[in-house]
KOLROGU-167732 format. One record per atom (N, C-alpha, C): residue in one letter; x, y, z. Coordinates in steps of 0.1 Angstrom, whole numbers, plus 2048, in hexadecimal, padded with zeros to 3 digits. Each point is the difference from the previous one (the first is absolute). Layout:
AXYZ
...
end
This chain:
X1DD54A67C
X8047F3806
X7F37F8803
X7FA80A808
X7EE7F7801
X7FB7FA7F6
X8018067F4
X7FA7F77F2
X8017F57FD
X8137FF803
X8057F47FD
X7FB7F5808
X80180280B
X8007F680A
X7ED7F77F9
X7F880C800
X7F27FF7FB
X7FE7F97F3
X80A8007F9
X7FA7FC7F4
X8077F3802
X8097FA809
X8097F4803
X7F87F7805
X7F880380E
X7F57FD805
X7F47F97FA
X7FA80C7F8
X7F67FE7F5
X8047F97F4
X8097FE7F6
X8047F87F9
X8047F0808
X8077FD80C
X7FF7F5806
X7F57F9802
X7F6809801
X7F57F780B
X7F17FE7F6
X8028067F3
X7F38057F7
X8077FD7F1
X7F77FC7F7
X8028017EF
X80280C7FF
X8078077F7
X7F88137FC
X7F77FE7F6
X7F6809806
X7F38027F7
X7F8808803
X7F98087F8
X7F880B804
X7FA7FC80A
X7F87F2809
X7F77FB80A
X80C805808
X80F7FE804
X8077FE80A
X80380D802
X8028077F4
X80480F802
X7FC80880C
X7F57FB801
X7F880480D
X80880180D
X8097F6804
X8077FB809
X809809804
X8068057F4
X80E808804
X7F980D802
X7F38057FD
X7FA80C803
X7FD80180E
X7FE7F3806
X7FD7FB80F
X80D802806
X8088007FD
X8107FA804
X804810806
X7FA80A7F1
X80980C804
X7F9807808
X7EF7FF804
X7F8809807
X8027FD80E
X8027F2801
X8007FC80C
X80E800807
X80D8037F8
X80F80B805
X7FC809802
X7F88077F7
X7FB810802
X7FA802810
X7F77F37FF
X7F7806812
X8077F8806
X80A7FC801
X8047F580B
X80F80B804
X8068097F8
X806808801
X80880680D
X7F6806804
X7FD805810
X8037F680D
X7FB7F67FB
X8057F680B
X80E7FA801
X8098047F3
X80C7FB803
X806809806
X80A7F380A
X80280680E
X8178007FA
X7FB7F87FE
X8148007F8
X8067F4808
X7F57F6805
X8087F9808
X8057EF7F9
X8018097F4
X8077F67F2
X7FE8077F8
X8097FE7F4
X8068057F5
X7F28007F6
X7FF8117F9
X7F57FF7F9
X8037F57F4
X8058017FC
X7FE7F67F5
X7FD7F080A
X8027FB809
X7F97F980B
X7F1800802
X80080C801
X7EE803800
X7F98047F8
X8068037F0
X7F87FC7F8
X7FE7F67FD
X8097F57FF
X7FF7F77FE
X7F57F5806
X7FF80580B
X7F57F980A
X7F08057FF
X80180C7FB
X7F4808801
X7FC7FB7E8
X808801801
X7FF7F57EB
X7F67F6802
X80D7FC80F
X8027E97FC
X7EC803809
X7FC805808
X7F17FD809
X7FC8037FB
X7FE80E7F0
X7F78037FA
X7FC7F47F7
X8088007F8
X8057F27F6
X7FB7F2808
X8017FB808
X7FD7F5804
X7EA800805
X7FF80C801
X7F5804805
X7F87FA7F2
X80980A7F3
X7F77FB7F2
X7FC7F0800
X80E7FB803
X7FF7F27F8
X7FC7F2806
X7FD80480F
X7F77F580C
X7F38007F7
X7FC80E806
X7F17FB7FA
X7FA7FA7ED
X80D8087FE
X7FD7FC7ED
X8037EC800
X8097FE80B
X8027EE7FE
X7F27F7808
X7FA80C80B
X7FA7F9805
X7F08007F5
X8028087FA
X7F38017F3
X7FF7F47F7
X8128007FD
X7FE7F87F4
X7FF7F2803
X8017FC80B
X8007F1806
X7F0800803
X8027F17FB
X7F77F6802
X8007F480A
X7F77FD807
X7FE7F3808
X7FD7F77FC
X8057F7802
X7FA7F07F4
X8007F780F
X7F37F8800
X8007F9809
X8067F37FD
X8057F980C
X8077F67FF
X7FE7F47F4
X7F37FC801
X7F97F77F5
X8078077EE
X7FF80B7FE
X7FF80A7F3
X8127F67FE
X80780580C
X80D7FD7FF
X8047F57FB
X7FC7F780B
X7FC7EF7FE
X8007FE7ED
X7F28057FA
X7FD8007F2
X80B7FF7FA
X80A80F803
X8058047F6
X80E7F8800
X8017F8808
X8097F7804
X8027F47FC
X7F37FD7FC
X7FA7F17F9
X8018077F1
X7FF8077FC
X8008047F4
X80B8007FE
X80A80D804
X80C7FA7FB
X8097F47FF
X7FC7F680B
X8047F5803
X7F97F87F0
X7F78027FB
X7F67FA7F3
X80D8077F7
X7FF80C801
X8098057F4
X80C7FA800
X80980280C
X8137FB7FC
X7FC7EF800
X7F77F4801
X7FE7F67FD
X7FE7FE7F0
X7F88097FC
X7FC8057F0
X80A7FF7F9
X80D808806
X80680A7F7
X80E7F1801
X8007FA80C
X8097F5802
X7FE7F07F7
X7F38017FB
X7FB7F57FB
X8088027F1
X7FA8107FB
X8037FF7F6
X80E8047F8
X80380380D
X8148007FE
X8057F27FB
X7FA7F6809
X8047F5800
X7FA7FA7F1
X7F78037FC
X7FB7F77F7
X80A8087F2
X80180C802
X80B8067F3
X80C7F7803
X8047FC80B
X80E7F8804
X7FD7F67F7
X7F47F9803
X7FE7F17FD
X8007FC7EB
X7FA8107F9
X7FD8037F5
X8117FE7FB
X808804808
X80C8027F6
X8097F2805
X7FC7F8807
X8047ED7FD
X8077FF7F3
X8047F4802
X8007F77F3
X7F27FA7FB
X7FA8007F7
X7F37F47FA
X7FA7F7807
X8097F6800
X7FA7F280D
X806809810
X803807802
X806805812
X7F2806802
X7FD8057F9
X7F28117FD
X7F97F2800
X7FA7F77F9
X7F67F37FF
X7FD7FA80F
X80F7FC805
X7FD7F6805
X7FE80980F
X80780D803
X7FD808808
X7F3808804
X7FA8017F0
X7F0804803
X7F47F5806
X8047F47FC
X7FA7F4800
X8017FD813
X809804801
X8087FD811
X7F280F804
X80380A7FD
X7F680C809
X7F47FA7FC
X7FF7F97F9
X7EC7FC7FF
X7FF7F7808
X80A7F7809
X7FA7FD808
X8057EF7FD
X8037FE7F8
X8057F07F5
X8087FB80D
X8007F5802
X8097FC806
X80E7F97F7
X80F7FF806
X8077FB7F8
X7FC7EE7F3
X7FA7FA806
X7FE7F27F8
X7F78077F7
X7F6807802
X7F38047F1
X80C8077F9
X80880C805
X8098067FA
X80A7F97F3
X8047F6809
X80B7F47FA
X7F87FA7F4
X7F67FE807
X7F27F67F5
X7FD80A7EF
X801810806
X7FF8087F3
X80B8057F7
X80B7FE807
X80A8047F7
X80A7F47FC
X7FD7F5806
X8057F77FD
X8107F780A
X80180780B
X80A801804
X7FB7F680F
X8077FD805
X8027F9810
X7FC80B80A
X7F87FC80B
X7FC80B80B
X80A803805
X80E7F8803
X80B807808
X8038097F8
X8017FD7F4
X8058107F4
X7FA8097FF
X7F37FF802
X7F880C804
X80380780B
X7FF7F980D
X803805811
X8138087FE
X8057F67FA
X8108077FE
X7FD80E7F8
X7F87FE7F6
X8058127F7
X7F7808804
X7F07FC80B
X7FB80E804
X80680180E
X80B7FB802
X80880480C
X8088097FB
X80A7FF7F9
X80980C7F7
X7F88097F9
X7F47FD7FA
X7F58097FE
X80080E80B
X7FC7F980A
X7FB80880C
X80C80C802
X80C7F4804
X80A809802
X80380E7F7
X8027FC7F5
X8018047F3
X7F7811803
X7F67FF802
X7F58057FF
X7FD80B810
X8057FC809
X80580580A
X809807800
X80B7FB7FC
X80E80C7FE
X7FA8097F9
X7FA7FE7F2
X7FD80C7F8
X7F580A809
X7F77F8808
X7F680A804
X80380280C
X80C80280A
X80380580B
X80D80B7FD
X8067F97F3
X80A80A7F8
X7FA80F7FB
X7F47FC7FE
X7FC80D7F7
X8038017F3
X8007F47FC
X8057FD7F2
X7F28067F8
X7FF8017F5
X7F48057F7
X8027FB7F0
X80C8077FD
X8018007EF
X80C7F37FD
X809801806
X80B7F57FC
X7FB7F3803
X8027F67F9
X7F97F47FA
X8127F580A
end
């Protein structure tokens, strides 16, 4: 019955692996000397379980407190701006695959709008009235919003 409880313990709280094997050899020496002290004032399988779960927890405090690292607040900060550079990256160029799969003149007159054109130069290049420009990169936008808050990707 001790085994069980021990290897329930140890498999809960540890990978198995020769490094951990170690643990349940800890598990059963320390039943073995802690033996004597049970008094019966709970059910052994109770106090194995307790005399497992403090061995076992004993392994894996210090093994978490090894593997952690301190990163000072600034380091943090960084890695924050960075990601914040990345999902801006990765949003730009979502959007510009949106903008690739337009129509001809929507994808023209849409790219010409992100460079910065105002609607009349716009109108002036493609030929069209500035209200017709200001009207279709409004549906543009929208257009282009639904798909990139939908999660749209492949469907046209």
């Amino acid at each position: 019955m001790a085994m069980a409880q021990c290897w329930t313990v140890w498999r809960a709280l540890m990978k198995p692996n020769r490094r951990t094997s170690r643990l349940l050899q800890d598990i059963h020496v320390g039943l073995w000397r802690s033996f004597a002290a049970f008094d019966g004032g709970c059910s052994l399988r109770t106090w194995v379980y307790r005399v497992a779960h403090n061995i076992a927890t004993s392994h894996v405090i210090p093994q978490k407190r090894k593997n952690s690292v301190l990163v000072t607040l600034e380091a943090i900060e960084a890695m924050s701006d960075v990601q914040d550079r990345y999902d801006q990256r990765a949003n730009v160029e979502r959007l510009l695959a949106l903008v690739q799969r337009l129509k001809p003149l929507d994808r023209q007159m849409t790219l010409l709008y992100l460079e910065g054109m105002d609607t009349a130069s716009i109108g002036e290049v493609m030929g069209v009235s500035a209200g017709s420009v200001a009207t279709k990169i409004h549906l543009i936008k929208n257009i282009l919003a639904r798909r990139f808050h939908g999660g749209e990707r492949d469907a046209g």
